[in-house]
C-alpha positions, 0 to 999 in steps of 0.5 A: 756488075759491070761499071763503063765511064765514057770520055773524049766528047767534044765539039769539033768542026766537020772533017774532023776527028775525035777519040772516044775512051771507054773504062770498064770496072768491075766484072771485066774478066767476063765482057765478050764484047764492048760496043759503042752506040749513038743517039741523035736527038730525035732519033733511035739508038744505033750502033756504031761498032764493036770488038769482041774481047777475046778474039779482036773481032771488030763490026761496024755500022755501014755509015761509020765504015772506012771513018772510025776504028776501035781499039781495045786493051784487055789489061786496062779493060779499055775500048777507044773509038777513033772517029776521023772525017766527022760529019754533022750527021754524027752529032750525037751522045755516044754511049759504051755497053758491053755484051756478057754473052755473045748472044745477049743484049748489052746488059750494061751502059756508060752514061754518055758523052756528046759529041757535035760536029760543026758544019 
């Protein structure tokens, strides 16, 4: 088992940035990957980036491309999202999951934390 509590969350004016935090406890030494995924209202679940564990690869979305990074530290089992030049496109809550496998789908999920950016 695997426990993911998200933080940094807000409300932020357009051409902003925020930090999103992500904490996994539990069976961390396993985690492949910790990702980070939306959800707008109205709208599907997407992807926004994520980082192998082990190698520090990173992958991300198209629309976040050149605007976000993400970081890890495998000794406090932490994954942060910097989100820079926000666009009211982005509001959304923004939810951590993590890959045991490198084939599997996310098996476990972070309860959320909203983010809305102002136009």
């Amino acid at each position: 088992q695997v426990q993911l509590v998200e933080s940094g969350g807000g409300l932020v004016q357009a051409g902003g940035s925020l930090r999103l935090s992500c904490a996994a406890s539990g069976k961390t030494y396993s985690i492949h990957a910790m990702e980070w995924f939306r959800q707008a209202p109205g709208k599907e679940r997407e992807i926004v980036a994520g980082v192998e564990m082990d190698r520090g690869t990173t992958y991300f979305a198209s629309f976040v491309k050149g605007r976000f990074m993400i970081s890890k530290d495998n000794v406090k089992s932490t994954v942060d999202l910097q989100m820079n030049g926000l666009k009211p496109e982005d509001t959304a809550v923004y939810y951590c999951a993590v890959k045991m496998t490198p084939y599997g789908r996310q098996e476990y999920w972070g309860q959320g934390t909203p983010v809305t950016v102002s136009s």
